[in-house]
C-alpha positions as CSV (number, residue, x, y, z in Angstrom):
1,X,116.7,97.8,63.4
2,X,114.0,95.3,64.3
3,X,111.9,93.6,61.7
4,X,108.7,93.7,62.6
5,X,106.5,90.6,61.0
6,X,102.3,91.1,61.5
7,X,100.2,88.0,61.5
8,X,96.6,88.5,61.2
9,X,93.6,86.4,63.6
10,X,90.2,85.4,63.5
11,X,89.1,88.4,66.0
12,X,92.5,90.6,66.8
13,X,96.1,91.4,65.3
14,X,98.9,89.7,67.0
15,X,102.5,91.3,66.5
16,X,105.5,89.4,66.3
17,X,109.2,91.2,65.4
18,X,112.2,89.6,65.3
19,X,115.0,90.9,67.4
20,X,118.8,89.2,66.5
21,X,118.2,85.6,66.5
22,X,115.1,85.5,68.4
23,X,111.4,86.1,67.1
24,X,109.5,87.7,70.5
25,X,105.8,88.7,70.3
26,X,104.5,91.8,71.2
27,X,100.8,92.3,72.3
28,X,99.1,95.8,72.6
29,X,98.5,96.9,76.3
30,X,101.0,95.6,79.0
31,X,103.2,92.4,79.0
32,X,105.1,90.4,81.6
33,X,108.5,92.6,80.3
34,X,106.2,95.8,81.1
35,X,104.9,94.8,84.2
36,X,108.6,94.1,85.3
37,X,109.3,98.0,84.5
38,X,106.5,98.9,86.2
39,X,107.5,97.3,89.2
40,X,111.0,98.5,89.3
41,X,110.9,102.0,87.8
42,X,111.2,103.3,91.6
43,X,114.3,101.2,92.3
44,X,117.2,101.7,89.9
45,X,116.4,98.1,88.4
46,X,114.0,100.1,85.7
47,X,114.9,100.1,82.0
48,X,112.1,100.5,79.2
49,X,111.8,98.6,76.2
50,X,113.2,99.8,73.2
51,X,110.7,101.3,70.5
52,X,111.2,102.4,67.1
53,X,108.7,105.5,67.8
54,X,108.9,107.9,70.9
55,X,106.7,110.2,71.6
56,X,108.2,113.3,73.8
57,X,106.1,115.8,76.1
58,X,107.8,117.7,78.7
59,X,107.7,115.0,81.9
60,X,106.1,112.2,79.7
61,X,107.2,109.6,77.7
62,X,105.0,107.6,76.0
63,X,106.0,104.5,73.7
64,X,103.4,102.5,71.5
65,X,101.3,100.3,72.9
66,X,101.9,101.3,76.3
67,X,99.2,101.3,78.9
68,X,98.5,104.9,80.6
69,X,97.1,104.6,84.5
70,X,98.1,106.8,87.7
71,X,101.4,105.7,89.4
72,X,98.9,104.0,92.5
73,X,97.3,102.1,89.7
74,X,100.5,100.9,88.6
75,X,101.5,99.0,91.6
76,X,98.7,97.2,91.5
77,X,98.8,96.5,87.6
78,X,102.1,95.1,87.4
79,X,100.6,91.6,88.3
80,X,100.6,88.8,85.8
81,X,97.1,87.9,86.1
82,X,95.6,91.1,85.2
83,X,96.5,90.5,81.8
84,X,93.5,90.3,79.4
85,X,92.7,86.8,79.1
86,X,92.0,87.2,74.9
87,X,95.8,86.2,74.8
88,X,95.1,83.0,77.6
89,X,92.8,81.3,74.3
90,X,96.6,80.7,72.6
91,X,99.6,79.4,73.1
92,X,101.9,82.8,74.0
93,X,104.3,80.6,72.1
94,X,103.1,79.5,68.7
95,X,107.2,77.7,68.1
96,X,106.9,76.3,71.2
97,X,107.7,72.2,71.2
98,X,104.8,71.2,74.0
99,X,103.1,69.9,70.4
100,X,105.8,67.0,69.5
101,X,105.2,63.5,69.7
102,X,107.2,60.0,69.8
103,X,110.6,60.1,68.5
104,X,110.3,64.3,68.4
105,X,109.7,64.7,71.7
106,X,111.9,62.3,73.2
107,X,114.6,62.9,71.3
108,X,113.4,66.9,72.7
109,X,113.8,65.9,76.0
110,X,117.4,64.0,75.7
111,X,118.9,66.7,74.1
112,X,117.2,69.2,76.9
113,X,118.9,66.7,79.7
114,X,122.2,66.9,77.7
115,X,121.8,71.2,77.7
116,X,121.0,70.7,81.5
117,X,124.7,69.0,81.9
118,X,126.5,71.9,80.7
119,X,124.7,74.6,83.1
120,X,127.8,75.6,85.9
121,X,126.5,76.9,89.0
122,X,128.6,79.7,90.7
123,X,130.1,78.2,94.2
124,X,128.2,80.2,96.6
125,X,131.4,80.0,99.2
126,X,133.1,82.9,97.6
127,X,130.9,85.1,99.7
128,X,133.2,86.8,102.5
129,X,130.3,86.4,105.0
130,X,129.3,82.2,104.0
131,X,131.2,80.9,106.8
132,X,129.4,82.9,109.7
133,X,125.7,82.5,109.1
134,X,125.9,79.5,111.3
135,X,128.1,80.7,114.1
136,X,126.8,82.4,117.6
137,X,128.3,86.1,118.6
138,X,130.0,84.6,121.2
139,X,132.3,82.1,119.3
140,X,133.1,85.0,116.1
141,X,134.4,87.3,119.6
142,X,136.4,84.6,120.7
143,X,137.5,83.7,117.0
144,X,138.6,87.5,116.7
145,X,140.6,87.0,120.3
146,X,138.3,90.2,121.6
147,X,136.4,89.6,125.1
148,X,132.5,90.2,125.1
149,X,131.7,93.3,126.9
150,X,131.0,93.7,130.4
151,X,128.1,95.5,130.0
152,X,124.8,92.8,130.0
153,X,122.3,95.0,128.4
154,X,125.0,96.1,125.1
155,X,126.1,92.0,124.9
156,X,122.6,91.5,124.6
157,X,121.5,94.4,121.9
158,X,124.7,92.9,120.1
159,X,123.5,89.4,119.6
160,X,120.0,90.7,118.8
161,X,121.3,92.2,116.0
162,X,124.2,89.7,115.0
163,X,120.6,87.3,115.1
164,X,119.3,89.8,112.5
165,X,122.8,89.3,110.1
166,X,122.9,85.7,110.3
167,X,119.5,85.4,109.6
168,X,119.4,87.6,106.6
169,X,122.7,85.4,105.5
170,X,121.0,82.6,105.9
171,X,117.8,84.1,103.7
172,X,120.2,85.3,101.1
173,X,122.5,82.4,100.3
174,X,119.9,79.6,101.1
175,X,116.9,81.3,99.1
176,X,117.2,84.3,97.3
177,X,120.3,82.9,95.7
178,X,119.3,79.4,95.5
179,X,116.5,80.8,93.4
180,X,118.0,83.2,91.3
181,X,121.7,80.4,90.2
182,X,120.6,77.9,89.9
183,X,116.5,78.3,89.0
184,X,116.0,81.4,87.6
185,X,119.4,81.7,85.7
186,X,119.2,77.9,84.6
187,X,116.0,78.7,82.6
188,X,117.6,81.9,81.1
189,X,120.3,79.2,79.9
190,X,117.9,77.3,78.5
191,X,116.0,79.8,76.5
192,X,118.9,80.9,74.9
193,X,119.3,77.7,73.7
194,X,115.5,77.8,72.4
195,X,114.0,76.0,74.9
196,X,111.2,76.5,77.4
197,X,110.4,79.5,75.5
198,X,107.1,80.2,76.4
199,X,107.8,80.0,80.0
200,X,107.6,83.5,81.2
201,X,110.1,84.4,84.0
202,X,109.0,87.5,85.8
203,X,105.4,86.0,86.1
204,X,107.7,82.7,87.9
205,X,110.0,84.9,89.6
206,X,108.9,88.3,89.8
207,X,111.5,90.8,91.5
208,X,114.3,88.4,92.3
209,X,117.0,90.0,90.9
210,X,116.1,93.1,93.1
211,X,115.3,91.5,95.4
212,X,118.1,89.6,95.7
213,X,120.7,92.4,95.3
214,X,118.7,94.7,97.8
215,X,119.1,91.5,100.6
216,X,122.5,91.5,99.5
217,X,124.0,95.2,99.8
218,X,121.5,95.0,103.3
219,X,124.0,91.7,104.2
220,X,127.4,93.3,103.0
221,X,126.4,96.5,104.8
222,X,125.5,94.8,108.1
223,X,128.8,92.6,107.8
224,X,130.8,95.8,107.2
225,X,130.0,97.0,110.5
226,X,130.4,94.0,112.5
227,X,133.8,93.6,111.0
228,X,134.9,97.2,111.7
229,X,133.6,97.2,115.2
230,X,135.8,93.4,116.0
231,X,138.7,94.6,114.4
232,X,138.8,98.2,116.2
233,X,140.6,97.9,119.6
234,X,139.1,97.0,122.9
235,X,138.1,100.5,123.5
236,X,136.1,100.6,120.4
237,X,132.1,101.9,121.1
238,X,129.1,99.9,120.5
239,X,128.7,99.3,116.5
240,X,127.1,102.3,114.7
241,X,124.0,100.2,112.8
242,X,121.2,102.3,113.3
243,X,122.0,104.3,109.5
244,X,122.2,101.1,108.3
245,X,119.2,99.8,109.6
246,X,117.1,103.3,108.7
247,X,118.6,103.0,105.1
248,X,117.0,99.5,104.1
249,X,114.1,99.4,106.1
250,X,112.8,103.0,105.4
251,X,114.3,102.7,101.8
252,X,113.5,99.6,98.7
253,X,114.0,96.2,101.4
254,X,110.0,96.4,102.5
255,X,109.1,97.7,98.7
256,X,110.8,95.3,97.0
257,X,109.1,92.4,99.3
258,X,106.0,94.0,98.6
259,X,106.3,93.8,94.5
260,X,107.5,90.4,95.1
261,X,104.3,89.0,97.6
262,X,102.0,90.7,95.5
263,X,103.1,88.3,92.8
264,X,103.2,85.1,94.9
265,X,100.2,83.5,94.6
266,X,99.9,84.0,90.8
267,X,103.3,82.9,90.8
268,X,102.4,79.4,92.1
269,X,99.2,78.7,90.1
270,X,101.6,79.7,87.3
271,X,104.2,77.0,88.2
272,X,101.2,74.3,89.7
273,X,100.1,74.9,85.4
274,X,103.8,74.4,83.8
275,X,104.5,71.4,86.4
276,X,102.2,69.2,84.1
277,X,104.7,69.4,81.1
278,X,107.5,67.6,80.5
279,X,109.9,69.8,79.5
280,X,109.3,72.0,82.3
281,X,109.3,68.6,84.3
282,X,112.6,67.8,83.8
283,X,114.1,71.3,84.4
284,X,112.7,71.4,87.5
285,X,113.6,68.0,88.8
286,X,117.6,68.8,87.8
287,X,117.3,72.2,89.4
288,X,115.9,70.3,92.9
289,X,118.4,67.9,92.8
290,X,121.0,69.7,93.5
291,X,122.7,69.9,96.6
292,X,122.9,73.8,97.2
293,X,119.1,73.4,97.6
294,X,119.1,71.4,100.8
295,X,116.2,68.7,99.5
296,X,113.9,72.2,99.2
297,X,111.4,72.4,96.2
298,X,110.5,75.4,94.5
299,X,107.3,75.9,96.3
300,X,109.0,76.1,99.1
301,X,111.8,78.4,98.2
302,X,109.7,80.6,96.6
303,X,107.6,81.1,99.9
304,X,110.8,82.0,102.0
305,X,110.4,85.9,101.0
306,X,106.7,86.3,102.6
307,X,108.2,84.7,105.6
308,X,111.3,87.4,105.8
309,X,108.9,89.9,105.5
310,X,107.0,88.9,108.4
311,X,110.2,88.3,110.4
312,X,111.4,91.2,110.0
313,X,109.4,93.1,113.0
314,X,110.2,90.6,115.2
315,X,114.1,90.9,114.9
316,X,113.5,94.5,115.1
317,X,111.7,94.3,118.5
318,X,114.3,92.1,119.9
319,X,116.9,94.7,119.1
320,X,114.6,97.5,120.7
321,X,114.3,95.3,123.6
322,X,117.7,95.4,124.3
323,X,118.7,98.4,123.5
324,X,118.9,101.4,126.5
325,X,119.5,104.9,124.6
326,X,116.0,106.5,124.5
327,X,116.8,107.9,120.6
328,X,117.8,104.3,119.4
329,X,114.7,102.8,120.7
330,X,112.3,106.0,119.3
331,X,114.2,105.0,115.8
332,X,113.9,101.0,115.9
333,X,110.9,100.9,117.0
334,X,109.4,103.3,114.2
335,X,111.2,101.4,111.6
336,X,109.1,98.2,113.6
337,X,106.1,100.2,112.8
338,X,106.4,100.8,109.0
339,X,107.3,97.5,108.8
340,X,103.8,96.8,110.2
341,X,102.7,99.1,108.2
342,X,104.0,97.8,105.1
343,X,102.7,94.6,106.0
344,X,99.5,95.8,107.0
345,X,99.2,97.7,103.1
346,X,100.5,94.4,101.4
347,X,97.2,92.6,102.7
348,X,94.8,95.2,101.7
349,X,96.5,94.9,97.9
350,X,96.6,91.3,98.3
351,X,92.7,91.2,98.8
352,X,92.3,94.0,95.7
353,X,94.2,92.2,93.6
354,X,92.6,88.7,94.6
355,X,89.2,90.5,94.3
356,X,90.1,92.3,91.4
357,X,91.4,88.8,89.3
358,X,88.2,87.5,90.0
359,X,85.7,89.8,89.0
360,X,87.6,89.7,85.8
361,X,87.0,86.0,85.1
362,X,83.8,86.5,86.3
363,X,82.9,89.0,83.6
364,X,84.0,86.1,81.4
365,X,82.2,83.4,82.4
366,X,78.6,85.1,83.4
367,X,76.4,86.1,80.2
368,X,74.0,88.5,80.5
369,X,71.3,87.5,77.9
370,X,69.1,90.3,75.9
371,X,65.7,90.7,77.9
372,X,63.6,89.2,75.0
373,X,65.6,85.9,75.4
374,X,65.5,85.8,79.4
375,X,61.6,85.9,79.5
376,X,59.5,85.3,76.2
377,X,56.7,86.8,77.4
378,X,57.8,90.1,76.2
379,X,57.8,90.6,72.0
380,X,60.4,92.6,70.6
381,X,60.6,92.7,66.5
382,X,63.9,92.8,64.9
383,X,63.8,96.2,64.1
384,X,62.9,97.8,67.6
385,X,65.8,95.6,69.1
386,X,68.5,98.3,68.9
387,X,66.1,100.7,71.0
388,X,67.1,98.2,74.0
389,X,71.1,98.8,74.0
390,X,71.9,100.1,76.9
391,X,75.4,100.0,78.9
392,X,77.0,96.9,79.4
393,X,75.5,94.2,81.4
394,X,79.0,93.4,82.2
395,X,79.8,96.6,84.1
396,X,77.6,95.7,86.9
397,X,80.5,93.1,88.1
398,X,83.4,96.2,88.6
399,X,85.5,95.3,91.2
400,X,85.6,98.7,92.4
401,X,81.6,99.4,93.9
402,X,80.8,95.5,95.1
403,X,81.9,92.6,96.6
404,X,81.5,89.3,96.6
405,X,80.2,87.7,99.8
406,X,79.3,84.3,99.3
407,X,78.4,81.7,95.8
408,X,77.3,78.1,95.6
409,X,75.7,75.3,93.4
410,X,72.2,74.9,94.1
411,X,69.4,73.1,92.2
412,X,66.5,74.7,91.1
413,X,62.8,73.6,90.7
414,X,61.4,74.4,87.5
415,X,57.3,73.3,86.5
416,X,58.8,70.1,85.0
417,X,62.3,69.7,85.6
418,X,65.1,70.4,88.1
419,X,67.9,72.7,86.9
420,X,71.5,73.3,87.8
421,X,72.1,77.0,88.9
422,X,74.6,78.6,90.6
423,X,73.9,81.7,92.7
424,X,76.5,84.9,93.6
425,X,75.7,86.2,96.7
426,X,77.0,90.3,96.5
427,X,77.0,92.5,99.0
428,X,73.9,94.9,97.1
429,X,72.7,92.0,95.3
430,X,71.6,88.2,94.3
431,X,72.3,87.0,91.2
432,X,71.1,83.2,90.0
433,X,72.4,81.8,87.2
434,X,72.4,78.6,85.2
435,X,75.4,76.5,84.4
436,X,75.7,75.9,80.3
437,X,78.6,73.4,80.2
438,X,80.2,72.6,77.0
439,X,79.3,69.1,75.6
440,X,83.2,69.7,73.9
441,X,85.4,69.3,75.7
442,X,89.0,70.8,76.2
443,X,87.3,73.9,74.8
444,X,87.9,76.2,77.9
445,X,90.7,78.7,77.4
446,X,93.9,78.1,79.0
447,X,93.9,77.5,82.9
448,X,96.8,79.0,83.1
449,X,95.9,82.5,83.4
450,X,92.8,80.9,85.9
451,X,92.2,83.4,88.9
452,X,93.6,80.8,92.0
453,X,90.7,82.2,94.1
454,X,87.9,80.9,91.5
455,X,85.9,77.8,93.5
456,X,86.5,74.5,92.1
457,X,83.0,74.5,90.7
458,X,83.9,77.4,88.8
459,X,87.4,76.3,87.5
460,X,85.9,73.3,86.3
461,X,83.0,75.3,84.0
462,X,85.6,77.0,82.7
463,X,88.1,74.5,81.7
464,X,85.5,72.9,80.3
465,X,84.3,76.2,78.3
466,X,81.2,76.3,79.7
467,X,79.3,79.6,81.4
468,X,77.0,81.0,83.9
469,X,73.9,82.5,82.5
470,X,71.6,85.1,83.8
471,X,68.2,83.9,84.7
472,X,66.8,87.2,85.6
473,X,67.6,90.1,86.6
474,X,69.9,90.7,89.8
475,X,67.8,90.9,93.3
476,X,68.9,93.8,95.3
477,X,68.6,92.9,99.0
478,X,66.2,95.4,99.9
479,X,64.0,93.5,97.6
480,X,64.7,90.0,98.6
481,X,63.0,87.7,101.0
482,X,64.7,83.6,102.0
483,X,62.3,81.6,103.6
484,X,62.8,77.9,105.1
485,X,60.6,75.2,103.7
486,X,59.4,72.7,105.7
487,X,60.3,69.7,104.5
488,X,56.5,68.2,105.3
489,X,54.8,70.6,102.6
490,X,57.7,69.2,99.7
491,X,57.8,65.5,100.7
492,X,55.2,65.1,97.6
493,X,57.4,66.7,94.7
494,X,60.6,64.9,96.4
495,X,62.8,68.4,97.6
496,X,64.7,68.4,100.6
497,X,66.7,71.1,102.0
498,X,64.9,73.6,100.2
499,X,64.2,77.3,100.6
500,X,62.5,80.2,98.5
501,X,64.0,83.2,97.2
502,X,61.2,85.9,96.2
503,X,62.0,89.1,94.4
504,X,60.0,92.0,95.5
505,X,58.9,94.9,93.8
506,X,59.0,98.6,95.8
507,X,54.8,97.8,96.4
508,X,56.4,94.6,97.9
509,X,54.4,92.2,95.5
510,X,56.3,89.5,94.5
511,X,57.6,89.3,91.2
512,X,59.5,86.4,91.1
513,X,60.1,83.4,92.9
514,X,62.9,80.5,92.8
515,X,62.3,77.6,95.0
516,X,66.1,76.1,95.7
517,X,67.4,72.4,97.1
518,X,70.8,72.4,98.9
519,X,72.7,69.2,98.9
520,X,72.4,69.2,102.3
521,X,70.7,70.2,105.2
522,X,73.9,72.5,106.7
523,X,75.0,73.6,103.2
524,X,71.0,75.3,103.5
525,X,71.2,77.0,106.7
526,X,74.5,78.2,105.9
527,X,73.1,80.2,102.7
528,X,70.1,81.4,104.6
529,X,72.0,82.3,107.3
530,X,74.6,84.4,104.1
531,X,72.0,85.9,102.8
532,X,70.2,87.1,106.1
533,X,73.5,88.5,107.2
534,X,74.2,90.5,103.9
535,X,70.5,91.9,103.5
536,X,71.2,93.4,107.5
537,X,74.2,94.4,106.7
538,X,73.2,96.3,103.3
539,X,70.2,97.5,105.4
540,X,72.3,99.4,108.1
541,X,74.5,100.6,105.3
542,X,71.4,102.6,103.2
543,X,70.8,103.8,106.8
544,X,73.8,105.1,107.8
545,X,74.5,106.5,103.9
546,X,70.5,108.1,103.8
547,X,71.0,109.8,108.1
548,X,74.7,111.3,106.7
549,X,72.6,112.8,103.6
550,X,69.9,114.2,106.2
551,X,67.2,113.0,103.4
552,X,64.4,110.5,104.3
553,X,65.5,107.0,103.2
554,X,65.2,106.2,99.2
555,X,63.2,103.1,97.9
556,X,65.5,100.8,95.6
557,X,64.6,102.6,91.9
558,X,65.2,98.7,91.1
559,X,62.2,96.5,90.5
């Protein structure tokens, strides 16, 4: 039975039970060990966490702590960096050994070498297909003793698809495997001997084990019908490999690629963070040394399944090109097209997750002051204040109604001083904003949960704990005028590169005004040029939206 230990924080509970030897923390909502059932419960790789409370209903199981959202949601949820970032403010570790110093640490690191030492990797040679990923069709016929057919066009179908074996050999054994011996199982070595605890391997790794063992049974099955068709007498037809082909490519090979791409880019800010510790430092540098890895880093390995997954409709047309029966080429080349299609559906999640990461921090770093705080002009006593709550500020970012066109530094001018802002550029809205930073610092939250997307600018306000507040309320873009500046008519209060932005009411008098200085003369067109583009294009929009309702067009209700 698990013991289950509580310790109590400034704003929220954090969980912690001890399971065998090991203490492991539990947070409410999902986790990386979650997200990796979330991913696989479609493939035969799913198994759920243990709880000590199950709640039953007829087609639902629901276990503490667990996260409810529709199966489409899922697939998009099980990615690390939609975690809430209230855990990224701590260590997801507290025992973790990144704290020790001097004689600690090093004596931390020799006896992580010495652990290191011990670690045997499995000889990759055993594989019964290792010693023909580099050889042509022609030379395994003549190895065999069996004469190439006469017939061009089936020689020809026949090395296209001996191309497609050997490749995916070459994948397997020189990536996928190279990843999952000798890094990913290396680091499981080593956190059973308590260290690198904190490091969190599906957010690292992802899928590799199914993907991995999918690439594999798709290799074994290939190689199975290679070796039946050069063992069969001369006679013997052309190889049977359409089933084959159907089976992977309409069954888990382009889903399990998918789960794995969807991860990638999280999956290298992740290891660009860990690279800067020592620990992790030296793990890596013993796991890149060796020679199964062919002088390839982990970067580069861990690239090599988006590649295969864009590879994959070109071996397919070469094999349709080749082929002469009219139902073969119908069948490869509509397993080309899901392929396609799977690749085509990978990029629309990439760009919702990537837009989705980023609204979240940007929820985080954007506050929204109170109206009587924004502009003094308006009065309101303490005791009237709670009229004003309305819904969240926050909810005007959602990821799901807007986007994100274009953002920037920019430099306002104030009466008597020049201020910092930053401005967010939407695609129903302008939003300006001045940068707070934080005079303290190394008081950001933890970078390593930062969206990779985020502009430089941004990353650095954060890691420095600083913010982006509101200045005034957003400008909708039928409301918004940009106009150039001459340069002559500011020469005497020193601006250059500068252009207005006025806010205009629905009896188009202005009722606000910010008068902005690019760094430079390109940097200004280009935002004019952004924001002329985005106020057409919103324009059309509330055309096309207000014609489809057959209503006359609607003034924004916004002032």
């Amino acid at each position: 039975m698990d013991l289950r230990i509580f310790s109590r924080g400034q704003n929220k509970e954090t969980f912690w039970y001890q399971k065998g030897e090991r203490i492991i923390p539990a947070t409410m909502g999902l986790v990386p060990s979650d997200l990796t059932s979330l991913g696989q419960r479609n493939s035969g790789f799913y198994e759920h966490r243990r709880s000590s409370v199950v709640l039953n209903v007829p087609g639902l199981e629901v276990f503490p702590g667990d996260l409810l959202v529709s199966a489409g949601a899922a697939d998009y949820l099980c990615h690390p960096l939609l975690l809430l970032n209230s855990e990224s403010k701590k260590s997801r570790w507290p025992f973790s050994k990144r704290g020790m110093q001097g004689k600690d640490k090093h004596k931390h690191i020799s006896d992580l070498e010495n652990c290191l030492s011990s670690v045997k990797v499995t000889d990759f040679s055993r594989y019964e297909f290792h010693s023909l990923k580099d050889k042509t069709w022609n030379e395994v016929m003549e190895t065999h003793q069996k004469l190439p057919t006469d017939q061009l066009d089936l020689r020809k179908q026949q090395e296209a698809l001996w191309e497609l074996f050997t490749s995916e050999c070459t994948y397997f054994l020189d990536h996928l495997l190279v990843l999952k011996m000798i890094f990913m199982n290396t680091l499981k070595y080593l956190q059973t001997r308590e260290y690198l605890l904190d490091v969190d391997l599906w957010r690292l790794f992802a899928n590799l084990e199914e993907l991995s063992q999918t690439s594999f049974h798709f290799v074994t099955s290939l190689f199975a019908i290679i070796k039946d068709y050069i063992d069969a007498s001369e006679t013997s037809p052309s190889m049977d490999f359409i089933s084959v082909l159907t089976k992977y490519f309409r069954g888990s090979l382009c889903q399990s690629h998918q789960t794995y791409c969807l991860n990638y880019s999280a999956a290298v800010f992740y290891l660009e963070s860990l690279r800067q510790r020592e620990d992790f430092g030296t793990y890596l540098k013993w796991c890149e040394q060796n020679e199964k890895c062919r002088r390839l880093h982990l970067p580069e390995l861990l690239v090599a399944p988006l590649h295969r997954l864009t590879r994959y409709p070109l071996l397919l047309k070469n094999i349709w090109k080749r082929s002469t029966d009219s139902t073969e080429k119908i069948m490869i080349y509509s397993m080309k097209e899901k392929v396609e299609k799977s690749i085509r559906d990978l990029e629309g999640k990439v760009k919702w997750l990537d837009n989705f990461q980023k609204f979240r921090h940007l929820q985080e770093i954007i506050v929204w002051p109170p109206l009587w705080d924004r502009d003094k002009r308006f009065f309101i006593p303490e005791c009237l204040k709670h009229v004003f709550k309305e819904h969240m500020a926050e909810n005007i970012l959602s990821p799901t109604n807007r986007h994100l066109l274009y953002e920037g530094r920019l430099t306002l001018a104030e009466s008597t001083r020049f201020l910092d802002v930053y401005l967010f550029l939407f695609d129903d809205f302008l939003l300006v904003t001045k940068i707070k930073r934080n005079k303290k610092k190394g008081g950001g939250s933890d970078t390593t949960y930062m969206c990779p997307s985020l502009t430089a600018e941004l990353q650095t306000v954060i890691k420095e704990g600083g913010s982006c507040t509101v200045l005034d309320q957003p400008i909708p873009l039928d409301r918004l005028v940009v106009k150039s500046i001459d340069p002559l008519h500011l020469s005497v209060v020193g601006l250059r590169n500068a252009f207005l932005i006025q806010h205009e009411n629905r009896y188009r008098q202005c009722i606000a005004a910010f008068l902005l200085q690019a760094q430079t003369e390109n940097i200004k067109k280009t935002w004019i040029t952004q924001i002329t583009a985005a106020i057409c294009c919103f324009t059309k929009n509330q055309e096309i939206k207000n014609m489809s309702l057959f209503t006359s067009p609607v003034e924004s209700s916004e002032i």
